[in-house]
C-alpha positions as CSV (number, residue, x, y, z in Angstrom):
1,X,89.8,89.0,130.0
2,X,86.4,90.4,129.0
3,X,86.3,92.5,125.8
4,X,83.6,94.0,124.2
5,X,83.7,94.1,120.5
6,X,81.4,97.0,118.8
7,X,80.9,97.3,115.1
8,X,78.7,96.2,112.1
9,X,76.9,92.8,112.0
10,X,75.7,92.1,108.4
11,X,75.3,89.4,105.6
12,X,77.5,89.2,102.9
13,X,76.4,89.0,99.2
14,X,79.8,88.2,97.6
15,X,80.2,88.3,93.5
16,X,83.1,87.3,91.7
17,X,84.3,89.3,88.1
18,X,86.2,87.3,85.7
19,X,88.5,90.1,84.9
20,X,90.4,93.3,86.2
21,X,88.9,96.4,87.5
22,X,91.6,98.8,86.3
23,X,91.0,97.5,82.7
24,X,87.5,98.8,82.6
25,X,88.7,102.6,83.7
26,X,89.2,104.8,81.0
27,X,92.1,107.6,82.6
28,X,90.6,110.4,81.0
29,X,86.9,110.0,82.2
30,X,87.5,108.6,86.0
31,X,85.3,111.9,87.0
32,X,82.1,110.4,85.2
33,X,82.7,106.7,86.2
34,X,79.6,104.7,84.8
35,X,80.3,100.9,85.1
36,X,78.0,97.6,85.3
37,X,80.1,94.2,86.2
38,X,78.2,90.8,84.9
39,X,79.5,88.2,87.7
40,X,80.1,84.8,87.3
41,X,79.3,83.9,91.3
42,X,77.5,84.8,93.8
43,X,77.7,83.8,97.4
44,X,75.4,85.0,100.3
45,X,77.7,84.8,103.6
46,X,77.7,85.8,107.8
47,X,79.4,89.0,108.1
48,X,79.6,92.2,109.5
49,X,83.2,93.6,111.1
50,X,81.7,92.9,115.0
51,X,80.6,89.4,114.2
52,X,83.5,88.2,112.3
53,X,85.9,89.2,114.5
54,X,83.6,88.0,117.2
55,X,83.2,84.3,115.9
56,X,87.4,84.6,115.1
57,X,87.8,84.9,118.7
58,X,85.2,82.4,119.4
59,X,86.6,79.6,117.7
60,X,90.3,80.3,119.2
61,X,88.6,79.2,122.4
62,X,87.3,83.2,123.7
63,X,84.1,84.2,124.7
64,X,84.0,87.7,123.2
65,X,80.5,90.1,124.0
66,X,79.1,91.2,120.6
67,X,77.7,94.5,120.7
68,X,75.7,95.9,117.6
69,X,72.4,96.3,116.0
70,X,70.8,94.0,114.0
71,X,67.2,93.2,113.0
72,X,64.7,90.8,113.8
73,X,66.1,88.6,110.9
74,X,68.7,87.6,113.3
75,X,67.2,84.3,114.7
76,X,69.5,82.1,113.1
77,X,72.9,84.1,113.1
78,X,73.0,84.6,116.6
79,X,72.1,80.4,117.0
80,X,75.0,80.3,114.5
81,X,77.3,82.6,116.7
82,X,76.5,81.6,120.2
83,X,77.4,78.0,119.1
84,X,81.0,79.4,118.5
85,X,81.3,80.4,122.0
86,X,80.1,84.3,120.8
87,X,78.2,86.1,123.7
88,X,75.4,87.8,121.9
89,X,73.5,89.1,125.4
90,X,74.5,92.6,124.2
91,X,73.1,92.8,121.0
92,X,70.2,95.2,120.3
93,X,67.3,94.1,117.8
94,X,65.8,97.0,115.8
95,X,62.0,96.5,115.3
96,X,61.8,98.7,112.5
97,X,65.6,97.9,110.1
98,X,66.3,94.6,108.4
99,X,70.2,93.1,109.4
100,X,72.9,95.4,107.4
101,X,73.8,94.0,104.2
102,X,77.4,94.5,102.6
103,X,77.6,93.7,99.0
104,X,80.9,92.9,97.4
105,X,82.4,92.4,94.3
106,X,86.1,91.4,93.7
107,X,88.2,91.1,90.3
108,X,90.5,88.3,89.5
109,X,93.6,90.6,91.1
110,X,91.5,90.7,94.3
111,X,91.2,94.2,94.3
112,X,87.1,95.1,95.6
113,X,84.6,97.4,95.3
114,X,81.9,97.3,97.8
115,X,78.7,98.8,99.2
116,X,76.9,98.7,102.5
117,X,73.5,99.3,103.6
118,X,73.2,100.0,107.1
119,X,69.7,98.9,107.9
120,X,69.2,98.0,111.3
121,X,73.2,99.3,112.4
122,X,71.9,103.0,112.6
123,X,70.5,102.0,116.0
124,X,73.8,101.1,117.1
125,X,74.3,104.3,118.4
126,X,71.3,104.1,121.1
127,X,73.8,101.2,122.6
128,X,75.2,102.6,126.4
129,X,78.3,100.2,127.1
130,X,77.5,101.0,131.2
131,X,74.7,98.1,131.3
132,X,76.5,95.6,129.1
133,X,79.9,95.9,131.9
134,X,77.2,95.8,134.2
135,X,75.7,92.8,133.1
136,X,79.3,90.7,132.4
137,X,80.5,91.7,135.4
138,X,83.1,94.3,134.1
139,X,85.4,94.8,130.8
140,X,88.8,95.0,130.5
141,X,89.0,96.2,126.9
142,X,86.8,97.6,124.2
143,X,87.6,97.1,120.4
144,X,85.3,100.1,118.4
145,X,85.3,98.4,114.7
146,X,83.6,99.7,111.9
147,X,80.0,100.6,112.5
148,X,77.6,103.9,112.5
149,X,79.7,106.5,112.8
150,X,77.8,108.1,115.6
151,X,78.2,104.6,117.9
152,X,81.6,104.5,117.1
153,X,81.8,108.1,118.9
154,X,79.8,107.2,121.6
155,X,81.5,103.8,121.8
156,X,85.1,105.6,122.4
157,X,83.9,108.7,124.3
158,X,82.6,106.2,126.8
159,X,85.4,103.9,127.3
160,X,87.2,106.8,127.9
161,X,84.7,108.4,130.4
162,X,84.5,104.8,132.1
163,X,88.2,104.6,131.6
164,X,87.9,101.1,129.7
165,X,90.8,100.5,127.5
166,X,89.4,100.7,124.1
167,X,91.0,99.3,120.5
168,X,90.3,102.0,117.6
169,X,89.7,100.0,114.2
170,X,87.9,102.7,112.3
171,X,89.0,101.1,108.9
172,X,86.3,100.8,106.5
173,X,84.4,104.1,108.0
174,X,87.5,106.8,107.5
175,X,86.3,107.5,103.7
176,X,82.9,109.0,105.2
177,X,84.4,110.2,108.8
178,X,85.6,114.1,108.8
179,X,89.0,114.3,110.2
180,X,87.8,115.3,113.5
181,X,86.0,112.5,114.3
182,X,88.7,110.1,113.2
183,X,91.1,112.4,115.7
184,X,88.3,111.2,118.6
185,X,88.1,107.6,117.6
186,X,92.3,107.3,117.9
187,X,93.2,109.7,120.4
188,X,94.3,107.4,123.6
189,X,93.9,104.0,122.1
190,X,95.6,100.8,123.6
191,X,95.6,100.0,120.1
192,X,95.3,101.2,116.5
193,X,94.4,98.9,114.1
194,X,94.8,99.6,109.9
195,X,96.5,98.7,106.9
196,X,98.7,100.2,105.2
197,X,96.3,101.9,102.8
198,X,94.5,103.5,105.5
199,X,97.5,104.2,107.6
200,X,97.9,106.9,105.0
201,X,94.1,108.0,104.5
202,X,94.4,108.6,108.5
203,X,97.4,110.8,108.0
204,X,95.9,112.8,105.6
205,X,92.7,113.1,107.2
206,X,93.9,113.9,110.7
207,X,97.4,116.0,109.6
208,X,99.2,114.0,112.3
209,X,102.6,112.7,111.3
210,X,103.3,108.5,111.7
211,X,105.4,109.8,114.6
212,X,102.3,112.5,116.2
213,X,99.9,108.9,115.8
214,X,102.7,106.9,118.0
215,X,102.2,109.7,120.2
216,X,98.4,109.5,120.7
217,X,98.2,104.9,120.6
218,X,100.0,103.0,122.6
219,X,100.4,100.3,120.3
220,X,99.7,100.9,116.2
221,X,99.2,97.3,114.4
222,X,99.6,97.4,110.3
223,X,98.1,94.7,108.4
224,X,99.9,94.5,105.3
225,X,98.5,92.1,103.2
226,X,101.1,89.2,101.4
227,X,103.6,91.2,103.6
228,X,102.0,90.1,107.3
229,X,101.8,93.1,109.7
230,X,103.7,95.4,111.5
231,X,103.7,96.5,114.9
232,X,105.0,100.4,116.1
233,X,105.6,101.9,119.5
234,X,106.8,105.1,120.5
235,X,109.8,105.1,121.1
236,X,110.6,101.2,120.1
237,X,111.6,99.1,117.2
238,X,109.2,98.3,114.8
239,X,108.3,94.7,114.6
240,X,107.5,92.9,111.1
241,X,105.5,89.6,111.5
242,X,106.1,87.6,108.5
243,X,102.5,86.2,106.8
244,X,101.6,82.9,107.6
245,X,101.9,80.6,104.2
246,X,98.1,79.5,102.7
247,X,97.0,76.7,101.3
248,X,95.5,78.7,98.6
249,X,93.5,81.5,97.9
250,X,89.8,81.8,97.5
251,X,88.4,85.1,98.5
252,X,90.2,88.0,100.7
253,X,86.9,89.2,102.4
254,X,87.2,89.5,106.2
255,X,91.3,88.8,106.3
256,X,91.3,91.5,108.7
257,X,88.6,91.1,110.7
258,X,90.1,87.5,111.6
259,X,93.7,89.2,111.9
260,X,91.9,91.3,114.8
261,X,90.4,88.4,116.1
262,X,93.7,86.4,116.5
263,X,95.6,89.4,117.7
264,X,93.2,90.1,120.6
265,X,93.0,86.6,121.3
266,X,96.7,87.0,122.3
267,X,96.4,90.3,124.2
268,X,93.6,88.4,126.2
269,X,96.1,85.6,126.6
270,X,98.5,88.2,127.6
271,X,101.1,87.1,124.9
272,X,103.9,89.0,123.7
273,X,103.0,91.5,120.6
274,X,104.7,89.3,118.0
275,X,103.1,86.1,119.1
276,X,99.6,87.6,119.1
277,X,100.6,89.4,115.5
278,X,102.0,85.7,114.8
279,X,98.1,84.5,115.7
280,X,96.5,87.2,113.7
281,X,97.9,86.2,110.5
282,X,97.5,82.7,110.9
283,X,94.0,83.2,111.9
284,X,93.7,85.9,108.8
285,X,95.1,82.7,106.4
286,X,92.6,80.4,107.3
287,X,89.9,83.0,105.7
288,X,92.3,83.6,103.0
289,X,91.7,80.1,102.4
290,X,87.7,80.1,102.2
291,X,84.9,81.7,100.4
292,X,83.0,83.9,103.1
293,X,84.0,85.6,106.9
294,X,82.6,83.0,108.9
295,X,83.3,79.6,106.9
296,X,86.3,78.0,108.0
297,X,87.2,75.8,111.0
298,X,90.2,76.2,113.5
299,X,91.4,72.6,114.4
300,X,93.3,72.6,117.7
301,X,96.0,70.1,116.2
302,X,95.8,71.6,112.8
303,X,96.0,75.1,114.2
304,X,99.2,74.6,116.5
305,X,101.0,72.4,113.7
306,X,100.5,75.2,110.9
307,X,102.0,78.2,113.4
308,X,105.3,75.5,114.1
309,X,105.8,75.7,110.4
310,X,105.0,79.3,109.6
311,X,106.9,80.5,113.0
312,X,109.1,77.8,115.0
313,X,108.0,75.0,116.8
314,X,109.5,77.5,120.3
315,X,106.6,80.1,119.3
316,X,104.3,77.5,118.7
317,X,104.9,75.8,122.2
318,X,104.5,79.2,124.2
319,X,100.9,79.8,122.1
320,X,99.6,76.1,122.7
321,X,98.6,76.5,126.3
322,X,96.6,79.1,125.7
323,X,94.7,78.0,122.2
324,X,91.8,76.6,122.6
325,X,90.4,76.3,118.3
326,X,86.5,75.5,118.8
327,X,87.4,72.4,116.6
328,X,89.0,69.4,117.7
């Protein structure tokens, strides 16, 4: 199965605050916020919605098509990428914008507030998804992830003109989006993905109902943090996919991205929706469990024995003939 993932591709500058952000608001005065956080940490990390998902899919054993803009700082990501089975073929290099850069800073409760300077991802929207099926030979589905607003448009308008399945995951771009232009990103989806946060945000910024949305997807995926996920069809019980236990936890940036990256491993797999939500928070826990998008390892072994535990060793056995982690 071929599929396209669009979005942002950016590095990560990742700061730690020894304390709680809700302490620091004063109730009274939240219309003339003026704060300054002194970190204790700082890591700079691979990131960017498209590429994490990207090199999540790539280390289940995928070989997903990136498609984004970056800059000609990109030398060494792409190396970085391509080495975890990511097709980068796609990607366009602006010869004007550095790489994006996403800069984010989370409290002891892991709540975050963040920032993101587009850079070179503005030129995202000059990307035509006709040459790219073209040049792999076809696509069979088409996840539009955060990015420039305008290339997410395009993205959808022309999977649907091409008739390409497409994935809606407009996530971190529906507090700038009008509700118009979130009602043409979702609007015939295979798949919508959110959590439960922005479930609501779309709701109030589109004025459809949760049962008008079920009407417009075909399938609605909510991450739900601690909770796992739930899955919702029209006209269908909803499913609940328990989490996946960590090991611990370090840092919760780009949990979803790799919960997208193991769900569409098992829609490419062509798995059952619970087993492929069952992948997505396993997948999810492994970042959970590191410091950065793009730092930890799927080991085969390691991989198969953890989903036994977290979901039967049955659901285990019907995933293993399909996983193929990028580690041994």
């Amino acid at each position: 199965m071929r599929i396209a993932v669009t979005g942002s591709i950016a590095t990560d500058h990742l700061m730690t605050f020894p304390g709680r952000f809700g302490d620091q608001l004063i109730a009274e005065q939240l219309d003339r916020v003026s704060l300054s956080f002194l970190v204790d940490d700082l890591q700079i990390r691979r990131g960017g919605c498209a590429a994490n998902i990207a090199f999540g899919m790539g280390c289940l054993g995928l070989s997903p098509i990136l498609v984004g803009a970056v800059g000609t700082d990109f030398a060494d990501y792409r190396s970085w990428l391509e080495r975890h089975g990511v097709d980068c073929g796609s990607v366009h290099v602006s010869e004007l914008h550095h790489t994006a850069r996403f800069l984010c800073t989370t409290d002891e409760e892991h709540n975050q507030i963040a920032s993101f300077y587009t850079g070179a991802m503005a030129e995202a929207r000059e990307i035509e998804l006709g040459p790219i099926a073209q040049r792999v030979g076809g696509l069979d589905l088409v996840l539009v992830s955060p990015n420039d607003p305008d290339a997410m448009l395009r993205h959808t308008e022309e999977a649907r003109d091409r008739s390409i399945p497409f994935a809606a995951d407009p996530s971190q771009q529906l507090a700038r989006m009008p509700g118009e232009e979130i009602r043409r990103l979702i609007e015939g989806a295979a798949y919508l993905f959110s959590n439960d946060y922005e479930l609501g945000l779309i709701e109030q910024k589109t004025g459809w109902s949760d049962e008008e949305i079920l009407e417009r997807v075909d399938v609605r995926i909510t991450t739900l943090g601690p909770k796992g996920a739930r899955i919702d069809r029209k006209g269908e019980p909803t499913l609940h996919i328990p989490p996946a236990p960590e090991l611990g936890k370090a840092d919760p940036t780009g949990v979803g991205d790799a919960f997208r990256a193991g769900f569409l491993a098992g829609v490419a797999w062509g798995l059952p929706l619970e087993r492929c939500g069952q992948i997505g928070n396993l997948t999810a826990t492994h970042v959970l469990e590191r410091v950065g998008c793009q730092e930890y390892e799927l080991g085969q072994r390691v991989f198969l024995d953890r989903f036994a535990v977290s979901y039967g060793q049955a659901a285990a056995d019907e995933v293993a003939g399909h996983v193929r982690c990028h580690y041994s």
